[in-house]
GUDO-739037 format. One record per residue (C-alpha): residue in three letters; x, y, z; residue number from 1. Coordinates in steps of 0.2 Angstrom, whole numbers, plus 2048, in hexadecimal, padded with zeros to 3 digits. Example, Ala and Ser with C-alpha at 12.3 -4.5 7.8 and 13.67 -1.06 7.14 Angstrom:
<pts>
PT   resn     x     y     z   resi
PT    ALA   83E   7EA   827      1
PT    SER   844   7FB   824      2
</pts>
This chain:
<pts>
PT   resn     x     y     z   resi
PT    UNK   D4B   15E   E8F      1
PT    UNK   D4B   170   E88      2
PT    UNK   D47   171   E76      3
PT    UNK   D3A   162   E73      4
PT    UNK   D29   16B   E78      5
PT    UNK   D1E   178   E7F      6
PT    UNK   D0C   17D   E83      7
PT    UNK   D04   18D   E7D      8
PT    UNK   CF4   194   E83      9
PT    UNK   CEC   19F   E78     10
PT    UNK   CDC   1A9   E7E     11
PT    UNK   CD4   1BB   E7A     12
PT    UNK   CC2   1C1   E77     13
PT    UNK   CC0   1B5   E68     14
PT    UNK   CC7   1A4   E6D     15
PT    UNK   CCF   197   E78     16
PT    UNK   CDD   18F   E71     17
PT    UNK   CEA   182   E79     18
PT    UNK   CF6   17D   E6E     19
PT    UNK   D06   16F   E6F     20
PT    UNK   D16   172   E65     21
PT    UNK   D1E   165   E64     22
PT    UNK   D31   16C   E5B     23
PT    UNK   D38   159   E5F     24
PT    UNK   D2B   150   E52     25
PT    UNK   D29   160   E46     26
PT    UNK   D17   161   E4A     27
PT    UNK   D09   16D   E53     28
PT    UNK   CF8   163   E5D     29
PT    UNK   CEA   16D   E61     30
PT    UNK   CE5   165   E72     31
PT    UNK   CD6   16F   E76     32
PT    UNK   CCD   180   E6F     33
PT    UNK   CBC   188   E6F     34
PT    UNK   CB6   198   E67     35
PT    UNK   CB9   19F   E57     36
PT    UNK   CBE   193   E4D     37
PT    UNK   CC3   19E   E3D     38
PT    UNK   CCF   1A6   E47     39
PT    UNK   CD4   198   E4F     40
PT    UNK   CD9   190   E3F     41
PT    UNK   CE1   1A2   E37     42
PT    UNK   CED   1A1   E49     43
PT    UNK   CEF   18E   E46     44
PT    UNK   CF4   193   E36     45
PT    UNK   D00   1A2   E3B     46
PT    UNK   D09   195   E47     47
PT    UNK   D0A   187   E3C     48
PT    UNK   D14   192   E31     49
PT    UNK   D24   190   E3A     50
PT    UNK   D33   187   E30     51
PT    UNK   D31   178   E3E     52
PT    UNK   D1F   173   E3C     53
PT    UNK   D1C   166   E30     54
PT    UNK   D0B   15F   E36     55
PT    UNK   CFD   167   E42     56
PT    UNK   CF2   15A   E48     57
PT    UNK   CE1   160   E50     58
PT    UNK   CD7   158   E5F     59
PT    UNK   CC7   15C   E59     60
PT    UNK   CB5   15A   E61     61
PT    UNK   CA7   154   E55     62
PT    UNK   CA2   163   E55     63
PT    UNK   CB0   16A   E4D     64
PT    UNK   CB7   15F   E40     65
PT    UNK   CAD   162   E2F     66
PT    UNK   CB2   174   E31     67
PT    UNK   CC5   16E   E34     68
PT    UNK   CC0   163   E23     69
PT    UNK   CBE   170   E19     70
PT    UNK   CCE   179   E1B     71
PT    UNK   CD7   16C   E16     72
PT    UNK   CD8   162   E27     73
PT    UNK   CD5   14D   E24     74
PT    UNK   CD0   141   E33     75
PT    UNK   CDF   136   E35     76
PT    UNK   CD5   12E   E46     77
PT    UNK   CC8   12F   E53     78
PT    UNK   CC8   12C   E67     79
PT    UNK   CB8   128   E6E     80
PT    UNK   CB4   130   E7F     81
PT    UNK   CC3   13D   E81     82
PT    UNK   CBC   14D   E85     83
PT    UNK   CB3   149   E95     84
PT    UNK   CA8   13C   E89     85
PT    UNK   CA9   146   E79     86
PT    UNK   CB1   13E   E6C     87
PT    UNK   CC5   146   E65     88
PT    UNK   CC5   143   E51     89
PT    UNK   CD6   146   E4F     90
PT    UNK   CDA   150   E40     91
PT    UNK   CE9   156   E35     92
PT    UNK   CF1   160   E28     93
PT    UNK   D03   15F   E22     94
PT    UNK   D0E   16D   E1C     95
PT    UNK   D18   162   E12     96
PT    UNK   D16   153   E04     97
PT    UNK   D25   14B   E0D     98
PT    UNK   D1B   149   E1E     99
PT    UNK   D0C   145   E19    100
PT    UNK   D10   136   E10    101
PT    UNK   D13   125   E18    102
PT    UNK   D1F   119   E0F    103
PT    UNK   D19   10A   E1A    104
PT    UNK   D05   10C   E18    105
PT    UNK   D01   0FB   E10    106
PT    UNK   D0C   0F1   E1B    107
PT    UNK   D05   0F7   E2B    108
PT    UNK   CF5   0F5   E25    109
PT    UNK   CFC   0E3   E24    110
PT    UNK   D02   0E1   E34    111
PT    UNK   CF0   0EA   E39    112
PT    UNK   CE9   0DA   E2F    113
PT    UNK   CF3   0CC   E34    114
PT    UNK   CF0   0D1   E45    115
PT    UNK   CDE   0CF   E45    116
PT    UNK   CE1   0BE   E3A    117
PT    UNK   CE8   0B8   E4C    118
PT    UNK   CDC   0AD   E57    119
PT    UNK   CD9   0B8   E67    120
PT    UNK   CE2   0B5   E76    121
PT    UNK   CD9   0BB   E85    122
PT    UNK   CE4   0B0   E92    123
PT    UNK   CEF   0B5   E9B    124
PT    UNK   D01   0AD   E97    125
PT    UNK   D0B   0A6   EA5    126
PT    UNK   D19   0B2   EA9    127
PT    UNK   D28   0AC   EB1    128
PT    UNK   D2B   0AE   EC3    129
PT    UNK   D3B   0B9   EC1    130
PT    UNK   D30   0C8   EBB    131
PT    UNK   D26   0D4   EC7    132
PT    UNK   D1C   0E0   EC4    133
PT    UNK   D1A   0F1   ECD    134
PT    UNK   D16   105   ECE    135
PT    UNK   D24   10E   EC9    136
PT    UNK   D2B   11D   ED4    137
PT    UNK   D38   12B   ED1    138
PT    UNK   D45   121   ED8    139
PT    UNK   D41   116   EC8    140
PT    UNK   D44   123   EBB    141
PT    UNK   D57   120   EB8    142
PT    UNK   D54   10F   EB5    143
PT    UNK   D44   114   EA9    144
PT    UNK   D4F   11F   EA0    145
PT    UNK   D5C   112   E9D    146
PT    UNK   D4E   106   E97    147
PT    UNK   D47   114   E8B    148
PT    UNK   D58   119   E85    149
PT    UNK   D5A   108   E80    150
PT    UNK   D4B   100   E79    151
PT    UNK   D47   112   E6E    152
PT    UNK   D58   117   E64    153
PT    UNK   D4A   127   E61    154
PT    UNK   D3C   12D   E69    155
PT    UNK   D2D   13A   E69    156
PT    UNK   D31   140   E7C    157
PT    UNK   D41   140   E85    158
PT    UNK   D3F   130   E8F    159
PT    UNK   D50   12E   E90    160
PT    UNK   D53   13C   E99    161
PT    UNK   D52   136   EAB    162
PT    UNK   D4E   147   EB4    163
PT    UNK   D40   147   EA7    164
PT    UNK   D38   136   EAA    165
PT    UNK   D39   13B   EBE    166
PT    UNK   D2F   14C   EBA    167
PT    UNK   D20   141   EB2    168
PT    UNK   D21   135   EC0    169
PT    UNK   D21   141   ED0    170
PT    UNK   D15   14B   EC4    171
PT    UNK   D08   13E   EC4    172
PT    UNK   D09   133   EB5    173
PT    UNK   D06   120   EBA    174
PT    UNK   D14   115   EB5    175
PT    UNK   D15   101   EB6    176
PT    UNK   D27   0F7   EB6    177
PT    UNK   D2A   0E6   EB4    178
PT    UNK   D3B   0E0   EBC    179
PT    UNK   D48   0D3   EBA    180
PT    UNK   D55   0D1   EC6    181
PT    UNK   D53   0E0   ECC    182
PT    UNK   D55   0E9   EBB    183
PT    UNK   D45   0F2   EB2    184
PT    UNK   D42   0E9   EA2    185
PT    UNK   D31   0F0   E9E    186
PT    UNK   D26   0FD   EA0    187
PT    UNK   D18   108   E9B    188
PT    UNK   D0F   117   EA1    189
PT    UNK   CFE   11D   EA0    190
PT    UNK   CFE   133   E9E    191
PT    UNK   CEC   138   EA6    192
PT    UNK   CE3   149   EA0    193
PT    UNK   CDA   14C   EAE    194
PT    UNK   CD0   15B   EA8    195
PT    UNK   CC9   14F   E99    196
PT    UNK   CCA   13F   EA2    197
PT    UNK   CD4   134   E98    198
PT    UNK   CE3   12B   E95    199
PT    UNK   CF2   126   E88    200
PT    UNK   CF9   118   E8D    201
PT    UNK   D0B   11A   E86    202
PT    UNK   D1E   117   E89    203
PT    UNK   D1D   105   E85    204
PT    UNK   D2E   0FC   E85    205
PT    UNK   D36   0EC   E8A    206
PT    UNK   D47   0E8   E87    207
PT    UNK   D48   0D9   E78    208
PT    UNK   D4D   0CB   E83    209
PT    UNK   D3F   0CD   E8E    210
PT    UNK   D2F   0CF   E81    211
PT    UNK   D29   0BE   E7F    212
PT    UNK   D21   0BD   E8F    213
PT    UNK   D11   0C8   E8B    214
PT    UNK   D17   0D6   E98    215
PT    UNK   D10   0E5   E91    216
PT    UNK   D00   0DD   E8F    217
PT    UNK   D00   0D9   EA2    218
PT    UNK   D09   0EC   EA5    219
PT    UNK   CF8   0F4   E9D    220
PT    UNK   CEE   0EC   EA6    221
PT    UNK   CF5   0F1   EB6    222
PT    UNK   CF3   103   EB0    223
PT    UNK   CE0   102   EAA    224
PT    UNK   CDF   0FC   EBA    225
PT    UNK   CE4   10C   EC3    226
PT    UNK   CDC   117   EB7    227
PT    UNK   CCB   10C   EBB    228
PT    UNK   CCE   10E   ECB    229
PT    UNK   CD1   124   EC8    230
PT    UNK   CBF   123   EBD    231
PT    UNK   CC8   126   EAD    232
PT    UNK   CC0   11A   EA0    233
PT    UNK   CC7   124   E92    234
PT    UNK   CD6   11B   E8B    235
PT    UNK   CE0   11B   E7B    236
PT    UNK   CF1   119   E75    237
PT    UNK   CFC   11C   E64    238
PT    UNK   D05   10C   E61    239
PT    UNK   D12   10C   E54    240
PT    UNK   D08   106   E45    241
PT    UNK   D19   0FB   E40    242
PT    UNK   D18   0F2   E4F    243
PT    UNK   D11   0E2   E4F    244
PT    UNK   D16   0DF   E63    245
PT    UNK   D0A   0EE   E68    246
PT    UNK   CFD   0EF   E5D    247
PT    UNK   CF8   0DB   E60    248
PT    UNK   CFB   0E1   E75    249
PT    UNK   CEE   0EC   E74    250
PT    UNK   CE2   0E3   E66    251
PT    UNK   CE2   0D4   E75    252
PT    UNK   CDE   0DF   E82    253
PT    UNK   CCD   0E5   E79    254
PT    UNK   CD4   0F6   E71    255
PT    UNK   CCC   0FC   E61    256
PT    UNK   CD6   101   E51    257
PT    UNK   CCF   114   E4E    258
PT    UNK   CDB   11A   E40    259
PT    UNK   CED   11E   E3C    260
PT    UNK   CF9   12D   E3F    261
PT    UNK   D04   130   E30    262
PT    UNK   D15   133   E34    263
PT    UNK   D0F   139   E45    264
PT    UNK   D21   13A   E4D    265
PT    UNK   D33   134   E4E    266
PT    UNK   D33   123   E58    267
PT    UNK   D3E   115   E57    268
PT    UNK   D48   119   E4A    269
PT    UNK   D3F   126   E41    270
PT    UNK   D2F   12F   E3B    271
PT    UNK   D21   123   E3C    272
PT    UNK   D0D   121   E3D    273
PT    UNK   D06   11D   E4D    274
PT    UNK   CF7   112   E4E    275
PT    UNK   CE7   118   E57    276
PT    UNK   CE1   10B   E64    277
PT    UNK   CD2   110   E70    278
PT    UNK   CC9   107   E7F    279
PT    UNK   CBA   10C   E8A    280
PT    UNK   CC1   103   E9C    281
PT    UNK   CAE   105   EA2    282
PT    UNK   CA8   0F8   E98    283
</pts>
């Protein structure tokens, strides 16, 4: 879908710069750089200038972040192993009061708390025989799109679109469906970096009749599978920090809680923060 993002490369005598801007969710993320890093930061700056960025967020190598600190930048979060074994701590700015505050920061530090009150569940529950579960392929990616158009009434990347959803699936992002009578009723994906070797596992969604079973959990593990089975052992995903559902799913499957992305992007309903939940699939 035209209009929600692009990819820059930025290079010249100085500096490497690779930069996302994301016009959809109002924000810039620095995905990888090396070099300079006060001009990196004085074109960072320049960019972030536009009237649509409200947040840049910067995937930073430990290396990097007490300099990002002391221009302003604040860790909101940090993934263990992301560059090829090197840690991301993911920082961030804002350009404006509005975005940078959350209105819902104690109660998802509840829902963080309450989860973790829970007694851990490391069985598998039963799930009923009417549900398979399966690969997705391109021929799936009207169906997909229906499911996302559904579930999310918003959301950060066009999954609704179903020439977009085919793209990422013949492109080579691994998808896992559970059907019920021959319609998709859940599904998730898992988009591999293959130059840094790791993983989000993401597009979570299962239609609300359908979420009692614990498909999602069993969905994931299908997909750390496959990216086992690929040698990534990297893998992460940003859970919507108001979701009880997702952040339990991956708290049972062994993720750790690594920090929260303040009004990271518009999801659901609208602007949100997005929970930081990390796993090392080696161990």
């Amino acid at each position: 879908m035209t209009g929600y993002y692009k990819r820059e490369l930025f290079t010249s005598a100085d500096y490497h710069l690779e930069i996302y801007i994301d016009y959809f969710n109002k924000r810039i993320r620095v995905d990888h750089c090396r070099g300079n890093m006060t001009k990196i930061l004085q074109d960072i700056r320049r960019i972030s200038e536009h009237d649509f960025c409200e947040k840049v967020i910067f995937y930073s190598r430990p290396e990097q972040w007490r300099e990002l600190l002391s221009h302003g930048y604040e860790l909101e979060g940090v993934i263990p192993g992301y560059f090829n074994g090197t840690d991301n701590l993911i920082m961030t700015t804002y350009k404006k009061n509005e975005r940078r505050t959350s209105q819902q920061w104690l109660n998802e530090d509840q829902i963080i708390q309450g989860m973790r009150n829970k007694p851990f569940n490391t069985t598998d529950r039963l799930i009923p025989a009417q549900y398979s579960f399966r690969k997705a392929k391109a021929g799936d990616s009207t169906q997909l799109a229906n499911l996302y158009g559904k579930v999310f009434e918003v959301y950060p990347t066009p999954m609704n679109d179903q020439k977009y959803v085919e793209n990422m699936i013949i492109g080579g992002t691994y998808f896992y469906v559970v059907e019920c009578q021959n319609e998709i009723v859940s599904a998730a994906s898992a988009d591999v970096n293959s130059v840094f070797h790791n993983a989000e596992l993401t597009d979570c969604a299962t239609l609300p009749d359908h979420r009692k079973y614990g498909l999602m959990k069993k969905l994931l593990s299908f997909l750390e599978n496959d990216l086992r089975n690929k040698g990534i052992y990297c893998a992460y995903s940003l859970a919507r920090a108001l979701s009880f559902g997702m952040n339990s799913a991956f708290y049972q499957l062994g993720y750790h809680y690594n920090g929260r992305l303040t009004n990271n992007c518009y999801i659901f309903n609208k602007l949100e923060d997005m929970n930081v939940w990390v796993k090392d699939l080696s161990s």
